[in-house]
C-alpha positions as CSV (number, residue, x, y, z in Angstrom):
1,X,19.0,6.8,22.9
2,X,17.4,10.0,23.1
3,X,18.0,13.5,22.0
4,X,16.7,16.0,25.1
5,X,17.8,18.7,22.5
6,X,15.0,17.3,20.2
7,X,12.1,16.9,22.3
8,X,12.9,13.7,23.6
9,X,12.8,11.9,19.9
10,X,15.8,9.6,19.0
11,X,19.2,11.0,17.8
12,X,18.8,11.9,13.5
13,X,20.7,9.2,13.2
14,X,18.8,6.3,14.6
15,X,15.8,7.3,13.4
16,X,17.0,7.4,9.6
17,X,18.4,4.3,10.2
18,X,15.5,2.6,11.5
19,X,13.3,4.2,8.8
20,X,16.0,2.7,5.8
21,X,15.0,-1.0,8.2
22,X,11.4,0.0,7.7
23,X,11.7,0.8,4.2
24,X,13.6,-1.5,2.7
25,X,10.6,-4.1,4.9
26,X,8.2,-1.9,2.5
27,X,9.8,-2.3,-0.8
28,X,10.0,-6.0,-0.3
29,X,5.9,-6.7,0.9
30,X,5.4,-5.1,-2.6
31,X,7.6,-7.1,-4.6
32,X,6.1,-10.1,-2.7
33,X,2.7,-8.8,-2.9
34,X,2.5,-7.5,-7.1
35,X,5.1,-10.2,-8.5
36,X,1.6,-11.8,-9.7
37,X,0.5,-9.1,-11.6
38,X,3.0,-10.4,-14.5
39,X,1.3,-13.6,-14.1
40,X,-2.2,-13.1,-15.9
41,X,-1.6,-15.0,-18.8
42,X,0.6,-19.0,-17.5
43,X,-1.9,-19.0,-14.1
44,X,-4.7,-18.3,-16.1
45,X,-3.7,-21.3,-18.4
46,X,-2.4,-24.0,-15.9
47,X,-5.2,-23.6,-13.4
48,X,-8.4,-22.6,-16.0
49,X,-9.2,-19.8,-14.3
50,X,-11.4,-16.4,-15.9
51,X,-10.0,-12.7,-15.4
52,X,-12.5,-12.2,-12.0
53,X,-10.9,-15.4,-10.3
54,X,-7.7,-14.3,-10.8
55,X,-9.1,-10.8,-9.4
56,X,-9.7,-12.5,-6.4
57,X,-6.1,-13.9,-6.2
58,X,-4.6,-10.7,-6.8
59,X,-7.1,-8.6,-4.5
60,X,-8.9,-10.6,-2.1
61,X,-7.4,-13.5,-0.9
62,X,-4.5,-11.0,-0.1
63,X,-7.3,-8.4,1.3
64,X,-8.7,-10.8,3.5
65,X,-6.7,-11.7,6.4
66,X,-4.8,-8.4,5.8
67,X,-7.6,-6.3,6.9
68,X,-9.3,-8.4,9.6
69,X,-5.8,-9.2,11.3
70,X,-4.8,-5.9,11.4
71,X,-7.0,-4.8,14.1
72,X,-5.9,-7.2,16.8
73,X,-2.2,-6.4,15.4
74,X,-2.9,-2.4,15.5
75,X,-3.7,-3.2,19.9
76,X,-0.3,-5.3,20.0
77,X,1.9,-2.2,18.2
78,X,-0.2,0.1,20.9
79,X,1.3,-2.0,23.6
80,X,4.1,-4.6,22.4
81,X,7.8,-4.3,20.9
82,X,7.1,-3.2,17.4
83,X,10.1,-4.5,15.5
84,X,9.4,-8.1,17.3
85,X,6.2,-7.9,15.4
86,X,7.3,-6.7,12.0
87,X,10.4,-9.3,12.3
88,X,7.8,-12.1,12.6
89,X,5.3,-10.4,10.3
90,X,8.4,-10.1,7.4
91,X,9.2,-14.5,8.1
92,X,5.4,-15.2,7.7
93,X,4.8,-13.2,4.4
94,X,7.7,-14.3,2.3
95,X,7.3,-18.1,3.8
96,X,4.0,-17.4,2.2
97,X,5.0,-16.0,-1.6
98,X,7.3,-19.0,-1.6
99,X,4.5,-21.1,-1.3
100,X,2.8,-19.6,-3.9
101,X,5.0,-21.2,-6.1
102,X,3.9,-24.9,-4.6
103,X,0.0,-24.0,-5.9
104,X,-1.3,-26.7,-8.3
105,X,-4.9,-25.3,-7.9
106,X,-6.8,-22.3,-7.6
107,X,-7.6,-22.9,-4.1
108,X,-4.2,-23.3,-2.9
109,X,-2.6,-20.4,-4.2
110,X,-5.7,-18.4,-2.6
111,X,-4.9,-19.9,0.5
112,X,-0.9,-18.9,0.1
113,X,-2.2,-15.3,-1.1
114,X,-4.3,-15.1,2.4
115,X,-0.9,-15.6,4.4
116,X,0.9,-13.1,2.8
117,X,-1.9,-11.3,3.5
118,X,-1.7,-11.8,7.3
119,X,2.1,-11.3,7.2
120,X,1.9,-8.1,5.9
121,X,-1.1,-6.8,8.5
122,X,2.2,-6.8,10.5
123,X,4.2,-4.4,9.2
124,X,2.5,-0.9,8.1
125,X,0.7,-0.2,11.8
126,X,4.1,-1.5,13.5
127,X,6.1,1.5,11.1
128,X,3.2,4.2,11.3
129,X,3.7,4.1,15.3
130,X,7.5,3.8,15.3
131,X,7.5,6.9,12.7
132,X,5.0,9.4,14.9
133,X,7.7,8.3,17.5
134,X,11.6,8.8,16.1
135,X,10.3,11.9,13.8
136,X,9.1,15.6,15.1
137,X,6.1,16.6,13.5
138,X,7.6,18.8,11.1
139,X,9.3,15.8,9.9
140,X,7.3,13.6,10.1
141,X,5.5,14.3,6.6
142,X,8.8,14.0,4.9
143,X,9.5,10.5,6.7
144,X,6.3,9.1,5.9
145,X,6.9,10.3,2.3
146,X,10.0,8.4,2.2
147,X,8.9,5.5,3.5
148,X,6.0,5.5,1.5
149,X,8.2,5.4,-1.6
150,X,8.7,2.1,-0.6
151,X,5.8,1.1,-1.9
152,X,6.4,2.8,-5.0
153,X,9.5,1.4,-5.4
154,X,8.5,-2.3,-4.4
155,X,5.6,-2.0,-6.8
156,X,8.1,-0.7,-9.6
157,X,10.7,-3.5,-8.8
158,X,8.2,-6.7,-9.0
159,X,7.3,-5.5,-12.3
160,X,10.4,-4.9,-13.7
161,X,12.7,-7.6,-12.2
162,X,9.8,-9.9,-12.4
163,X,9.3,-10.0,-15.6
164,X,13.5,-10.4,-16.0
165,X,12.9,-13.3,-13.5
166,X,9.7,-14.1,-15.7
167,X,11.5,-14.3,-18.9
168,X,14.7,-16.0,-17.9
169,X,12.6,-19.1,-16.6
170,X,9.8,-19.1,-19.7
171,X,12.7,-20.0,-21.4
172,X,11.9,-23.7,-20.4
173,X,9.0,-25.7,-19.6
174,X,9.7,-26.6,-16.7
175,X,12.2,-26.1,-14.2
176,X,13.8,-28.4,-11.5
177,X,14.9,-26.6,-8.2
178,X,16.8,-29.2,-5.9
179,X,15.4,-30.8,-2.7
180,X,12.0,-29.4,-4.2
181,X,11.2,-30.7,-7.3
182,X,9.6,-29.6,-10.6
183,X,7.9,-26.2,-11.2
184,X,6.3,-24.4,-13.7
185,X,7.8,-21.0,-14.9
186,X,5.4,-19.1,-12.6
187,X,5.8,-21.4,-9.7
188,X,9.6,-21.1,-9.8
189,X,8.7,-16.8,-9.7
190,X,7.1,-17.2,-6.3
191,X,9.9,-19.5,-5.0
192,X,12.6,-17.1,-6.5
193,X,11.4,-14.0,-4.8
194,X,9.8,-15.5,-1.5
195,X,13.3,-16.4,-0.2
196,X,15.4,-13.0,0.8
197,X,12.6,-12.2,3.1
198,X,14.4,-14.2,5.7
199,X,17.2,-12.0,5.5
200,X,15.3,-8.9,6.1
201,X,13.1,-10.4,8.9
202,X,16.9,-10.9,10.7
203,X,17.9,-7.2,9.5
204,X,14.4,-5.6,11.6
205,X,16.0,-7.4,14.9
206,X,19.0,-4.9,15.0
207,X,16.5,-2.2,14.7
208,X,16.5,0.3,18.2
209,X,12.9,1.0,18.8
210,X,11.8,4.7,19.9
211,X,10.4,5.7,22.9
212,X,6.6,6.8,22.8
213,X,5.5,10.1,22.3
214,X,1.9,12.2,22.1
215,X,1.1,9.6,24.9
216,X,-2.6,10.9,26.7
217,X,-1.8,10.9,30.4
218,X,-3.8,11.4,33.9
219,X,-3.7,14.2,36.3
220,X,-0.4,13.0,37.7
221,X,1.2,12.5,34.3
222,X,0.8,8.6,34.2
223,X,0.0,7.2,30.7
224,X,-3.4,6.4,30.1
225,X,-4.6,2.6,29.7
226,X,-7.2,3.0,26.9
227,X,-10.1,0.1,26.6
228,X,-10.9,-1.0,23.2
229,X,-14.1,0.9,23.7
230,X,-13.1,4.3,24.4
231,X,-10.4,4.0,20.9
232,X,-14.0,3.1,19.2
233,X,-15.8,6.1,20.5
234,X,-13.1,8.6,19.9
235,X,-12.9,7.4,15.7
236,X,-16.5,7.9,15.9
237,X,-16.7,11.0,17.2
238,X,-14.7,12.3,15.2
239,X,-16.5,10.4,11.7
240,X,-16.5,13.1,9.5
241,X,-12.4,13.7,9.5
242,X,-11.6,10.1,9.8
243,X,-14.0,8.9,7.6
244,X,-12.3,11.2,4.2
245,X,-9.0,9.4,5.3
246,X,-10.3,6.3,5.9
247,X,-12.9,5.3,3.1
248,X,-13.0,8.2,0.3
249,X,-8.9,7.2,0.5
250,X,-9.5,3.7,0.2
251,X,-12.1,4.1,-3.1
252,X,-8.8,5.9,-4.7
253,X,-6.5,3.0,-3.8
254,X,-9.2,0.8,-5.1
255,X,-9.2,2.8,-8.6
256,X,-5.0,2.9,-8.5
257,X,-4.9,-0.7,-7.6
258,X,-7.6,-1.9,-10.2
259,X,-5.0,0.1,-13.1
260,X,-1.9,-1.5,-11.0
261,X,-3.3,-5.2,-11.4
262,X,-4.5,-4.7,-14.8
263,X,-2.2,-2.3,-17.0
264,X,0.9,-5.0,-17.8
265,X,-2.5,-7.3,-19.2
266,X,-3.7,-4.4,-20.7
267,X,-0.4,-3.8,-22.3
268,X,-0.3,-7.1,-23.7
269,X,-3.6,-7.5,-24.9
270,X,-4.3,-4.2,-26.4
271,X,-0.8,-3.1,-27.4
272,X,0.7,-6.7,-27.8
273,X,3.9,-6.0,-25.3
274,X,5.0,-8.8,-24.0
275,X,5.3,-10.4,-20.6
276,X,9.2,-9.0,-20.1
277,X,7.9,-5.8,-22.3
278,X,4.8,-5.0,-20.0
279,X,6.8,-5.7,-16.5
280,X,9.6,-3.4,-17.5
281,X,7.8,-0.4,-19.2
282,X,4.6,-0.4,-16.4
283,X,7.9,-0.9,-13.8
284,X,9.9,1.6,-14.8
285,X,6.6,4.0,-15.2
286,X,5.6,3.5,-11.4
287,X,8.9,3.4,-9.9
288,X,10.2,6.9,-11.3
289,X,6.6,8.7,-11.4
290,X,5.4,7.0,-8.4
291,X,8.3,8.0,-6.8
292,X,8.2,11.7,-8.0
293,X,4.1,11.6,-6.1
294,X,5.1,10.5,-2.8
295,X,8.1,12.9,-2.6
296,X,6.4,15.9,-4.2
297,X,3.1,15.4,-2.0
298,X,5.1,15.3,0.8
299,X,7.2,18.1,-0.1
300,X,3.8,20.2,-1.1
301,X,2.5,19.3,2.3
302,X,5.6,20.6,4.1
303,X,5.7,23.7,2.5
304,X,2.0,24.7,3.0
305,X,2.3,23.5,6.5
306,X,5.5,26.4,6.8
307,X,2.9,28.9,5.5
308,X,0.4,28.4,7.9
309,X,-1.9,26.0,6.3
310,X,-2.3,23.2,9.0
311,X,-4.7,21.5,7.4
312,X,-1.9,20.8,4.7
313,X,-2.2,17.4,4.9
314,X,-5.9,17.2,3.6
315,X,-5.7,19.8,0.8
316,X,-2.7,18.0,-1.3
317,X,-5.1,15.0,-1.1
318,X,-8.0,17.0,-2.5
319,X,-5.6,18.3,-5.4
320,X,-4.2,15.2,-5.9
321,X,-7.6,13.7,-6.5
322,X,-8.6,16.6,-8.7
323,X,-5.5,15.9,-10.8
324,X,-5.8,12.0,-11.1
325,X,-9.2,12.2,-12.7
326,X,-8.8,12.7,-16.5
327,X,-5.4,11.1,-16.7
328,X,-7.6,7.8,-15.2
329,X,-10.4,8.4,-17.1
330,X,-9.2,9.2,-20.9
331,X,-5.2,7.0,-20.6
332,X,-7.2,3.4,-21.3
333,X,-8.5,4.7,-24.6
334,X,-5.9,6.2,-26.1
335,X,-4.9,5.1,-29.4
336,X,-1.3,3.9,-28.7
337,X,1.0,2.6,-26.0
338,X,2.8,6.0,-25.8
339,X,-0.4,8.1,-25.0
340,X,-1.7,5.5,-22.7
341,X,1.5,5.5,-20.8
342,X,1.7,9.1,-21.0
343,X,-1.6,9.9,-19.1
344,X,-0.9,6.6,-16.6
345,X,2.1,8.7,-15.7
346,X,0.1,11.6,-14.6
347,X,-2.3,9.6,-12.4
348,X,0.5,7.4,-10.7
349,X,1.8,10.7,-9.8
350,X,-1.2,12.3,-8.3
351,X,-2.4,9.1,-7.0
352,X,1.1,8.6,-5.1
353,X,0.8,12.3,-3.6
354,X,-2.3,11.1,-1.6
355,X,0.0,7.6,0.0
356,X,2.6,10.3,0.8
357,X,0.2,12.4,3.0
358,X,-2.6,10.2,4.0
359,X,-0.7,8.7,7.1
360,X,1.1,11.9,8.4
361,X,-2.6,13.7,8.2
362,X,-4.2,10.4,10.5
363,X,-1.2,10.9,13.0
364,X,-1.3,14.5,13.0
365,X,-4.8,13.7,15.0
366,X,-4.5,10.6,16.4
367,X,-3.6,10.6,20.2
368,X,-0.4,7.7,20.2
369,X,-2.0,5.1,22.7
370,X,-4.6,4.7,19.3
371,X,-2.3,5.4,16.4
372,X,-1.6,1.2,16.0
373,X,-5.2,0.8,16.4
374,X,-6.1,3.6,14.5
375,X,-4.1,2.7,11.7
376,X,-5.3,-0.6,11.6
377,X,-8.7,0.4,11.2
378,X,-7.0,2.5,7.6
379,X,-5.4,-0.5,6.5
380,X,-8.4,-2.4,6.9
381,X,-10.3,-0.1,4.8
382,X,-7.8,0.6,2.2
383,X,-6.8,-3.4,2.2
384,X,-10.5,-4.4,2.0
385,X,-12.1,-1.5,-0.4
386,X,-8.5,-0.4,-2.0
387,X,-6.7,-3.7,-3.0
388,X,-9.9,-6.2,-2.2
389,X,-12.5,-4.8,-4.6
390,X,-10.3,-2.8,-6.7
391,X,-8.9,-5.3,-9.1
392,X,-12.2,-7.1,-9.0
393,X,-14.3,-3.6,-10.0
394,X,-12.2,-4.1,-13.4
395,X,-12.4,-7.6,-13.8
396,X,-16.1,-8.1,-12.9
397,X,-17.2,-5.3,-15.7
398,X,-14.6,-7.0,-18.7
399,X,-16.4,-10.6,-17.7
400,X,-20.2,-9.7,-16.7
401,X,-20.9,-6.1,-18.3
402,X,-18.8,-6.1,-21.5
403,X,-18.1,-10.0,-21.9
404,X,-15.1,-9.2,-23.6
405,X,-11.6,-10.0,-22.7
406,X,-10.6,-7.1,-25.2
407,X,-13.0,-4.9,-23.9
408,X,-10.5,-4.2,-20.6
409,X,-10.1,-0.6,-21.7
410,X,-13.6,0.1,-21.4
411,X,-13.5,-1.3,-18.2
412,X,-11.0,0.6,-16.5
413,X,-12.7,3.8,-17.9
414,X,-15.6,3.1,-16.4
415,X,-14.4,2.3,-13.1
416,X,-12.5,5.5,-13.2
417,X,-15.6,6.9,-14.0
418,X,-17.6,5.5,-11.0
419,X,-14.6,6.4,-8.3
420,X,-13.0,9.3,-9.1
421,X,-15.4,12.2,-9.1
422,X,-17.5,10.8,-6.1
423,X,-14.0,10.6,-4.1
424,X,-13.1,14.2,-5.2
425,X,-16.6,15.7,-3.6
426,X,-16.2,13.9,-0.5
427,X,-12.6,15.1,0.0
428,X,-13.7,19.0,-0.5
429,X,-16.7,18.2,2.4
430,X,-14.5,16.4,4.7
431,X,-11.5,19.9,4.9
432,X,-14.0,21.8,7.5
433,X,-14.4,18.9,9.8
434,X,-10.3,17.9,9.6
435,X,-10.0,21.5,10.7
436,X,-11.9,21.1,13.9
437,X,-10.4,18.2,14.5
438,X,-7.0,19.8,14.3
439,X,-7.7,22.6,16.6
440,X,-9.4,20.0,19.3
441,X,-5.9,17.7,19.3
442,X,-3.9,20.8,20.3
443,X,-5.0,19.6,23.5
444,X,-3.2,16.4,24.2
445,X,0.1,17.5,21.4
């Protein structure tokens, strides 16, 4: 149902509801997807594995599929029903983290990590397209802020119920789940949160889909049929704006997702929290400050926008760079757990500001026949360069540069060191070009 009073977007109502559908998908792929961050130390131990191989596990075996399948599933949201696709994407993914908890070896839980991977291609390019479609674009920002808190949220919950879940089943050696059999502590983590999935996969059935909007059309106002080819030549012609939101975004979610996979083990080894200590102070840290970035980027970028400043979008990314790079930089080194905490509360914040903007600035220019596709090509960027190689960056200089499982720290100092300054440059060159591009799409909006 449509509202002709509201330019042809669905009624408040359904589009809030379908967005609470959407996030509460969202909150979940992160608890699925960061439960293993609590897991350093028992995987480590079981399967005799080093800090970079379970880098791998965290990043890329997840990164993998995620990226590469996102492209063929960012042409299907361009032209297929999208909640049919995140329904089936939603059953895959938590099938998957339940059979996390089956791995006896390294290479089987990489393989279980690679299909929640490729479940959870499904679901952001599926939302992105069904948001630019229920929400006007002056609310758009603030809808893609809300649902991005999902994220935060999700992130925030694994750690802190998962290291309630963690603790609670340490307790014993072993556990026995009926009709499956025995299980390590860790294992039984995987099965325990793997399973209400299921449920939400049924909830994203009841979900009304929006009618298509910003569609290109022909002289006698028939939708255009766009070729793969021609959604390849627009992205490239417009590089220079696309590129800042692509890549210079995903070398931030690489430095934001190195600290994410690393801080609880950082916590522990440095500060000697434990397991349930780490999951619950790190949780509680992202949920309520990563939670205060998405909504106050989004609420920065609104407000500018109401001033006149329609390149909104792009300068609360360049601030919230600017403001991440000393809290990253000097938090690892401080000489207590508050102080660290203190300054990893400042760059979850500014880091979060970016996730709340970043896909409200690639719709805001994105014709909708390419906004799956286009999205795709984002998630493959931030999946491959962000969560791929950003937990490895860490990993690879504590095991090959410093050699030195206490030298972590160190480690994530440096990689702030190597990320966050270059990123900040390239953001301040890319504003000019994002401004051309703006005035160019008042064509087709």
């Amino acid at each position: 149902m449509t509202d002709s009073s509201n330019g042809g977007y669905p009624r408040p109502r359904q589009a809030w509801s379908m967005l609470a559908a959407l996030f509460l998908a969202y909150t979940l792929s992160f608890v699925d997807r960061q439960i293993i961050t609590l897991l350093v130390g028992p995987i480590r131990a079981d399967l005799g594995i080093s800090d970079f191989q379970f880098s791998l596990l965290h990043g890329f075996a997840f990164a993998l599929f995620f990226a590469v399948l996102g492209l063929p599933v960012g042409r299907l949201v361009d032209h297929r029903s999208r909640r049919h696709i995140v329904a089936w994407g939603i059953a895959i993914w938590s099938a998957m983290t339940a059979l996390c908890g089956l791995a006896t070896s390294f290479w089987q839980l990489f393989l279980a990590r690679m299909g929640v991977g490729v479940g959870e291609a499904t679901l952001s390019p599926a939302a992105y397209s069904m948001l630019s479609d229920a929400f006007p674009p002056q609310q758009l920002t603030r809808a893609v802020a809300v649902y991005s808190t999902g994220g935060t949220l999700g992130t925030g919950l694994a750690l802190i119920i998962g290291g309630a879940v963690v603790q609670l089943v340490s307790a014993a050696s072993s556990i026995d789940i009926p009709l499956l059999g025995t299980f390590k502590p860790w294992q039984a983590s995987f099965l325990i949160v793997g399973i209400p999935g299921l449920l939400v996969a049924g909830l994203m059935l009841t979900v009304i889909e929006p009618n298509r909007q910003g569609v290109l059309r022909d002289t006698s106002d028939v939708p255009i049929e766009l070729p793969v080819g021609k959604v390849v030549k627009y992205l490239w012609e417009h590089r220079a704006s696309y590129g800042a939101l692509f890549i210079v975004t995903s070398l931030m979610t690489a430095l934001s997702s190195g600290f994410i996979m690393w801080y609880p083990t950082f916590l522990i080894r440095i500060h000697d929290f434990s397991m349930a200590e780490a999951g619950y102070s790190f949780g509680m840290l992202f949920l309520v400050f990563g939670t205060v970035g998405v909504l106050l980027g989004g609420w920065l970028a609104t407000a500018l926008m109401a001033r006149g400043y329609a390149d909104a979008h792009l300068r609360v990314i360049v601030l919230a760079a600017s403001l991440a790079l000393i809290p990253y930089l000097v938090g690892p080194l401080m000489p207590n757990a508050a102080l660290a905490l203190g300054f990893m509360a400042a760059a979850i914040t500014a880091t979060q500001m970016i996730a709340a903007v970043c896909v409200a600035a690639i719709a805001t220019i994105t014709p909708n026949q390419m906004r799956g596709q286009a999205s795709a090509v984002f998630i493959l960027a931030i999946n491959f360069i962000g969560f791929g190689l950003g937990p490895s960056i860490i990993a690879f200089a504590t095991d090959f540069i410093f050699a030195d499982d206490m030298a972590l720290p160190r480690s994530m100092s440096l990689a702030a060191l190597l990320i966050a300054p270059a990123s900040i440059v390239l953001y301040w060159r890319s504003l000019p070009h994002y401004r051309r591009h703006l005035a160019q799409s008042e064509a087709w909006r």
